[in-house]
Legacy VTK file of the C-alpha trace (Angstrom):
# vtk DataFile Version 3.0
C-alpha trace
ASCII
DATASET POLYDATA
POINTS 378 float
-0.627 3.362 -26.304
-2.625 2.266 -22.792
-5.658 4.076 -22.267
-8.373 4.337 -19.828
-12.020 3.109 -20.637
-14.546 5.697 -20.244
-15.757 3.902 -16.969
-11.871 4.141 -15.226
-12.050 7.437 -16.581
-14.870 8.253 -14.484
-13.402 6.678 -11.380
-10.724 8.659 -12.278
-12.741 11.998 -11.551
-14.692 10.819 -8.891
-12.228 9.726 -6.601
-9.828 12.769 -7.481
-12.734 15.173 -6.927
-13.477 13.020 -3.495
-9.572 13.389 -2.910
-9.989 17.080 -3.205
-12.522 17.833 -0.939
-11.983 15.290 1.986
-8.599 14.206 1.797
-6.500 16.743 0.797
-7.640 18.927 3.874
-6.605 16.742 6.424
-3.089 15.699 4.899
-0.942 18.375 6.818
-2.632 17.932 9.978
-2.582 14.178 10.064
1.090 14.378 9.070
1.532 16.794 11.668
-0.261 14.587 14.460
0.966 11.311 13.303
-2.938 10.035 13.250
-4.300 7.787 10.933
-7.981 10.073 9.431
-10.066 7.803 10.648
-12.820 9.825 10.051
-12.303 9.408 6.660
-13.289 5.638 6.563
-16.615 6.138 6.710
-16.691 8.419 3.328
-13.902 5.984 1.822
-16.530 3.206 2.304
-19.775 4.746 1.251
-17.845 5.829 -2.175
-17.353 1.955 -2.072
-13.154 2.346 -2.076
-12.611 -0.367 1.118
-14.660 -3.284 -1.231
-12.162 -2.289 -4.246
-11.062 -5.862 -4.524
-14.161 -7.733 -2.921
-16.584 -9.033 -4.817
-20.010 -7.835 -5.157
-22.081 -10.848 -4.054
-20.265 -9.868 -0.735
-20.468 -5.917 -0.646
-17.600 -5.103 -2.745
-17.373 -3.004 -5.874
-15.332 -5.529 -7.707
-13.135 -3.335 -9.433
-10.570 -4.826 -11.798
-6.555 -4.187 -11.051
-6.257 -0.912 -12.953
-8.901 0.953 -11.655
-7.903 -0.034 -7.950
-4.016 1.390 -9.088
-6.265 4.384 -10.442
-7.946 5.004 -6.839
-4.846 4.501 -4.940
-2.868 7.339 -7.273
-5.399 9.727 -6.748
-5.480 9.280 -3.067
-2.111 9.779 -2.935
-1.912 12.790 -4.712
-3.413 14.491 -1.955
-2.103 12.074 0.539
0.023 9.131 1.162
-1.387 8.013 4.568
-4.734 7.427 3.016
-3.824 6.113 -0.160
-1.548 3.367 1.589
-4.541 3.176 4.575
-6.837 1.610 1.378
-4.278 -0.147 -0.390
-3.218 -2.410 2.600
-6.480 -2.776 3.477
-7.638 -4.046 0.400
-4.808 -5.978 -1.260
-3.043 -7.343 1.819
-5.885 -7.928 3.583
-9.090 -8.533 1.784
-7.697 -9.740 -1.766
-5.764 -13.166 -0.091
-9.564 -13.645 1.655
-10.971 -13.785 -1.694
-8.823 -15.816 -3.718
-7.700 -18.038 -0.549
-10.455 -18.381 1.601
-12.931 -20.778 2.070
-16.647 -19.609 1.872
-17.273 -19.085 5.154
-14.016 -17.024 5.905
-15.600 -14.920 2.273
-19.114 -14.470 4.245
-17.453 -13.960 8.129
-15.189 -11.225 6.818
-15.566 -9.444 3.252
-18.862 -7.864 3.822
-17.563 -5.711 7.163
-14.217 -5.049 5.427
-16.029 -3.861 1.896
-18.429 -1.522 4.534
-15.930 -0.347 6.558
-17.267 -1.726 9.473
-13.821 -3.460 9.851
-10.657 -2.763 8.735
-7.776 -5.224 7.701
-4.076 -5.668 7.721
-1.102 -7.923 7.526
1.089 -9.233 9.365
4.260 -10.931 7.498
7.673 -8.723 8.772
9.307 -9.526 12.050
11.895 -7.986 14.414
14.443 -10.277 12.325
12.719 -11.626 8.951
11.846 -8.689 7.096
12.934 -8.889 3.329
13.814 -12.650 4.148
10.403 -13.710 4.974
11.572 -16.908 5.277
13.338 -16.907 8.733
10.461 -15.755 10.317
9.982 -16.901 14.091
5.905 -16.300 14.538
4.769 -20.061 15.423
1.410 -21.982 15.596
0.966 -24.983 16.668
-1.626 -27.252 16.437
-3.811 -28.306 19.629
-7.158 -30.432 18.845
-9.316 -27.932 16.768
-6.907 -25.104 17.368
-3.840 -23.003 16.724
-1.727 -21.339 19.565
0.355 -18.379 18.322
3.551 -17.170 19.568
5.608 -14.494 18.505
5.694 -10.794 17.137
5.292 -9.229 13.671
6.184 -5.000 13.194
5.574 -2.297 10.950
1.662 -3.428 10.745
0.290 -0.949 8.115
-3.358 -0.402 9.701
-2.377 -2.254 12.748
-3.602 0.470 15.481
-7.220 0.514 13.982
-7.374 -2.725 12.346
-9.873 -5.952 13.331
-8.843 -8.398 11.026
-5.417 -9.615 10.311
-3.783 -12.085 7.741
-0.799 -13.288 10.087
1.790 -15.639 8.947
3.569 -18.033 11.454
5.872 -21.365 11.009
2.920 -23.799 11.734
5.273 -27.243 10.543
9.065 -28.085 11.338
9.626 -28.104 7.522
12.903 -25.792 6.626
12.344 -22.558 5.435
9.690 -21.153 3.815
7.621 -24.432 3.227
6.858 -24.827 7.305
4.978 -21.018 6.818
0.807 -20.898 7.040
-1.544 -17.876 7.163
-4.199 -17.251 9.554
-6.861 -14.676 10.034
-6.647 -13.351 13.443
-9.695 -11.083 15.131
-8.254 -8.344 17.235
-10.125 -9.366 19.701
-8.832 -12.950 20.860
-7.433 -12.908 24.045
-3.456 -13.299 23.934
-3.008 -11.074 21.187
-2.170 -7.417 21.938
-0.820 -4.719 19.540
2.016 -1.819 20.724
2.771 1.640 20.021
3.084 2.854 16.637
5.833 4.064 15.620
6.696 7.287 14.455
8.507 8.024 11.074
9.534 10.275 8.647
6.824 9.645 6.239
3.045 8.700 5.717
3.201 10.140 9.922
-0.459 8.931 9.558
-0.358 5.459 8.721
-0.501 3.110 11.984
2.197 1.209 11.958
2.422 -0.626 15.442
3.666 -3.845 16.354
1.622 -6.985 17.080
2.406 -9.770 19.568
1.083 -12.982 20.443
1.304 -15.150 23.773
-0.709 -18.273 23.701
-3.205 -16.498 21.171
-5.933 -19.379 20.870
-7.642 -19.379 16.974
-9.686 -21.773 15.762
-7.964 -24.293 12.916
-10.935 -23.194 10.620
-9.381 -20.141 10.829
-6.428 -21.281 8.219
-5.929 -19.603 5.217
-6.135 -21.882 2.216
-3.863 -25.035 2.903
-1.137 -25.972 5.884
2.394 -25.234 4.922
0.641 -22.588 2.023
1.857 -19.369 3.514
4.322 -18.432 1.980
2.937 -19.179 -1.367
0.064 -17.172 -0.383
2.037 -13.787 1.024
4.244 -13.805 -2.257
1.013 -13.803 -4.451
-0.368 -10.927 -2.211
2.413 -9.125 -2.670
2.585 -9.204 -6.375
-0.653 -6.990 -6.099
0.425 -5.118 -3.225
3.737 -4.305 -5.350
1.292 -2.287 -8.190
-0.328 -0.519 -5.345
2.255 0.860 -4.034
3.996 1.952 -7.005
0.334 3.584 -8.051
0.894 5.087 -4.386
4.482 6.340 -5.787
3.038 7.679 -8.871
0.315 9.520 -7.206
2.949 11.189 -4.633
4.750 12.245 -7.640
1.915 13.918 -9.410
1.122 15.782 -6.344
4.637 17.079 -6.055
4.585 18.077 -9.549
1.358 20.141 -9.885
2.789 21.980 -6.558
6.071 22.641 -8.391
4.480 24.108 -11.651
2.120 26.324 -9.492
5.141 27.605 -7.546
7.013 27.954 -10.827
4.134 29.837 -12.622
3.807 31.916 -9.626
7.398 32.724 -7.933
8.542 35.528 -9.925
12.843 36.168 -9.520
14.913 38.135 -11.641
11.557 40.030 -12.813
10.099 37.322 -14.520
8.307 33.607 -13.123
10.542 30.792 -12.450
8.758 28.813 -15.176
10.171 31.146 -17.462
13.981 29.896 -16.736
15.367 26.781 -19.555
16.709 25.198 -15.916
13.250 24.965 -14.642
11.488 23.833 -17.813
13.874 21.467 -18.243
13.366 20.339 -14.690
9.551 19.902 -15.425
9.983 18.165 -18.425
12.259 15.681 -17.284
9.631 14.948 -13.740
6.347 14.599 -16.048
8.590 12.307 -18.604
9.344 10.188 -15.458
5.561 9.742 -14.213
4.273 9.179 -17.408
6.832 6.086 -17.746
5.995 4.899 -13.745
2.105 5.420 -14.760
2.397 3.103 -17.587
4.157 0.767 -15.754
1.636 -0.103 -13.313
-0.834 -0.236 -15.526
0.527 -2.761 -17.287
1.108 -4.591 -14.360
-2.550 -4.177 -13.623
-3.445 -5.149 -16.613
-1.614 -8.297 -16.952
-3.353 -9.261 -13.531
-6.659 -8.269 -15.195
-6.199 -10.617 -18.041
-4.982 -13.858 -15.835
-1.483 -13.602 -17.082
1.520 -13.695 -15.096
2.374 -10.178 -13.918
5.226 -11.108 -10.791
8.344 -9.415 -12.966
6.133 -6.780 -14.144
4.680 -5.693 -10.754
8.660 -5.735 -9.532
9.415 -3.591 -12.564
7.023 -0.887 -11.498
7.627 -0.962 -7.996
10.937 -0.507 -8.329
10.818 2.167 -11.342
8.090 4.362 -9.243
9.965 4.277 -6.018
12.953 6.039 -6.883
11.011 7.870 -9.682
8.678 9.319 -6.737
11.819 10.151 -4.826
13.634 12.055 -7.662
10.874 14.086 -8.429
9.441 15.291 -4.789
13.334 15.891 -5.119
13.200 18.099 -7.286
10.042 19.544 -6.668
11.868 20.602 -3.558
14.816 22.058 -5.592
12.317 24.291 -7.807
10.791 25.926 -4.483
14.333 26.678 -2.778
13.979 27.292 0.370
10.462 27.452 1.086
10.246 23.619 -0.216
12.426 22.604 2.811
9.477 24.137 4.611
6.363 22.522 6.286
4.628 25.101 4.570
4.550 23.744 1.226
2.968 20.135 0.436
6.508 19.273 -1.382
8.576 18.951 2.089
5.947 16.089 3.461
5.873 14.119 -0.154
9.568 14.054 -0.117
9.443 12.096 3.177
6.324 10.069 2.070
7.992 8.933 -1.276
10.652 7.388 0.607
9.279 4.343 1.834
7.608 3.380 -1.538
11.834 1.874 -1.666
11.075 -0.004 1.014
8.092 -1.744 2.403
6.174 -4.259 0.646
9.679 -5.124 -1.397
12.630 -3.324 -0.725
14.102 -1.780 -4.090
17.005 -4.194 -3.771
14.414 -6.922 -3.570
12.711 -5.810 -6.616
16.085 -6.032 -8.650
16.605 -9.561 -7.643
13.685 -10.721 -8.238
13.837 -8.980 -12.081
17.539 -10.116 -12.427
17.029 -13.800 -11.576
13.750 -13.448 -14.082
15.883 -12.911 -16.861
19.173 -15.381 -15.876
17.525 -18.617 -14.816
LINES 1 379
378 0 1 2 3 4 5 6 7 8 9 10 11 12 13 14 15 16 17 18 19 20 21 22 23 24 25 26 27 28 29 30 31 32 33 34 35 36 37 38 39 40 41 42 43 44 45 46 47 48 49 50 51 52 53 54 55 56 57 58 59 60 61 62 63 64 65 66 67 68 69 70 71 72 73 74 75 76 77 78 79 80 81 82 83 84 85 86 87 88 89 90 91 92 93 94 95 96 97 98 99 100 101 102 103 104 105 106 107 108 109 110 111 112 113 114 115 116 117 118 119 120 121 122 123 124 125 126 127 128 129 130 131 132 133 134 135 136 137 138 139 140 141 142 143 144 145 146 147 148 149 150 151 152 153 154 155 156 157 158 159 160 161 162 163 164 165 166 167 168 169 170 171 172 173 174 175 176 177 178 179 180 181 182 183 184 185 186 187 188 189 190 191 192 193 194 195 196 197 198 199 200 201 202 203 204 205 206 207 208 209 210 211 212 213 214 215 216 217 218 219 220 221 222 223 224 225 226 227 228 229 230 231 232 233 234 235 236 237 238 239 240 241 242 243 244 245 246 247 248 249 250 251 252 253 254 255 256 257 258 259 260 261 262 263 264 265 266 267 268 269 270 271 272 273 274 275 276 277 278 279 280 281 282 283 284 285 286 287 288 289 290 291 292 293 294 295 296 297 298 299 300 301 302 303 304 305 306 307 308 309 310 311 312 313 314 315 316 317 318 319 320 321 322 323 324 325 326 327 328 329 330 331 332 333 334 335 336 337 338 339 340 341 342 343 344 345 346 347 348 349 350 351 352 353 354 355 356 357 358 359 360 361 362 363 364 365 366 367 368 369 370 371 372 373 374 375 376 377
């Protein structure tokens, strides 16, 4: 059986105590708003959860993979918005720095994104390449010692507040995905402009604007790891980013089903509590039989990236399992409160909504099955 060491145990209690007190009182109202907490990112950063992935010779706290998946759950059992606020942010932003960049690009960047100073994001999906990242339209091209970008990107987790970005673009005239490069792109270089965000069902927080680029001018030391390297480099990001967001799933889940076992201890019908009914206990048993299995997923997934092996299939595996998982049991979370779950008065209604798009970005469910199915049939 997986277990925690005693020191992720103790990250364990920190953050969830952290979670508790700072996060949890803000998730209604930022859900309500549609604003991302962004006075939260201060307190994120001086517990040292924006350096997660950074190393510490540049301000990080250089955790390893599961206690990052161990953070991210117990922000989002309080709240989805800032649980997927730290996980973009750190794997989609600052992890590809760290394992692609060159040492200036470590010692320009990581120590303002570990403090909190900065935040990051990235910027791979397009108006029309979104699970086929390979038709995406996004150019650079090369002039003397510099790039010029054209194009858009949307649904930019962290894009409204956000001053560094990892942006993809075609950069060669080589088909499909092997003409792709990555840049890092400072919000502030003239030509580049982000939208409105858009408003959704779920995690109403999370900035999710779009970002568009007319002659944006970046230096050619501002590549990410090699020319034509791009692609390579989002699908390795994204192998991480996969676990996080199926911790994210699992931590929506938990919070759905400590709400539904309070309501169920506490709702009393037909003169005795809900809990007390074979439908409901078999409800419960079947929704804490479900996270236990997502939970151990990603942490094997974690652990696999821990220990340098290959963890691609594995990270698919849990993304997809925790997804639906998350979905089915703010589901029924829902069902167990009757008609005060369908209400913004109870925390169930908004984790219903949030658990949604754990199906779809960063790998839509359908994605994650091909990706598993071809594993197995090559």
């Amino acid at each position: 059986m997986f277990g925690l060491t005693d020191e992720q145990e103790l990250i364990r209690s920190s953050v969830r105590e952290f979670s508790e007190a700072e996060v949890a009182p803000l998730a209604a109202e930022i859900d309500r708003d549609h604003r991302p907490p962004l006075e939260t990112i201060p307190k994120l950063a001086e517990l040292g959860l924006l350096g997660i992935l950074i190393p510490e010779q540049y301000g990080g706290t250089e955790m390893d993979s599961v206690s990052y998946c161990v953070v991210i759950e117990e922000l989002s059992r309080c709240c989805a918005t800032t649980g997927v606020m730290v996980e973009a942010h750190s794997s989609l932003c600052t992890w590809p720095i760290v394992h692609f960049g060159t040492e200036e690009h470590k010692q320009r960047y990581l120590p303002d994104l570990a403090s909190g100073v900065k935040m990051g994001a990235f910027g791979l999906t397009e108006p029309g390449a979104g699970s086929d990242a390979g038709a995406l339209a996004t150019t650079a091209r090369r002039d003397g010692d510099e790039f010029v970008l054209n194009g858009q990107k949307v649904f930019i987790t962290g894009g409204g507040y956000s001053e560094v970005f990892i942006v993809f673009a075609r950069s060669t005239e080589a088909p499909g995905t092997k003409g792709i490069s990555a840049f890092i792109v400072d919000r502030d270089t003239p030509g580049f402009t982000i939208g409105e965000g858009e408003r959704k069902l779920g995690i109403r927080g999370s900035s999710t604007p779009p970002l568009m680029f007319s002659d944006v001018r970046i230096p050619a030391t501002n590549l990410l790891g090699r020319e034509g390297q791009g692609f390579e480099i989002a699908m390795a990001t994204l192998d991480g980013g996969r676990t996080g967001i199926a911790a994210q799933a699992v931590g929506i889940a938990q919070g759905a089903f400590e709400a539904a076992i309070d309501y169920a201890q506490q709702r009393v019908q037909f003169g005795k509590p809900l809990a007390a009914l074979q439908a409901i206990q078999w409800m419960i048993a079947d929704m804490a039989t479900s996270i236990d299995a997502g939970r151990l997923l990603v942490y094997q997934a974690a652990d696999l990236e821990d220990r340098g092996i290959p963890h691609g299939i594995a990270a698919a595996q849990a993304k997809l399992f925790c997804g639906e998982m998350a979905s089915a049991v703010a589901g029924k979370a829902i069902q167990i409160h009757g008609g005060n779950g369908y209400t913004e008065a109870y925390p169930v209604e908004r984790a219903y909504r949030d658990a949604k798009i754990t199906e779809i970005y960063e790998g839509t469910s359908e994605i994650q099955r091909l990706v598993i199915g071809r594993s197995f049939l090559r």
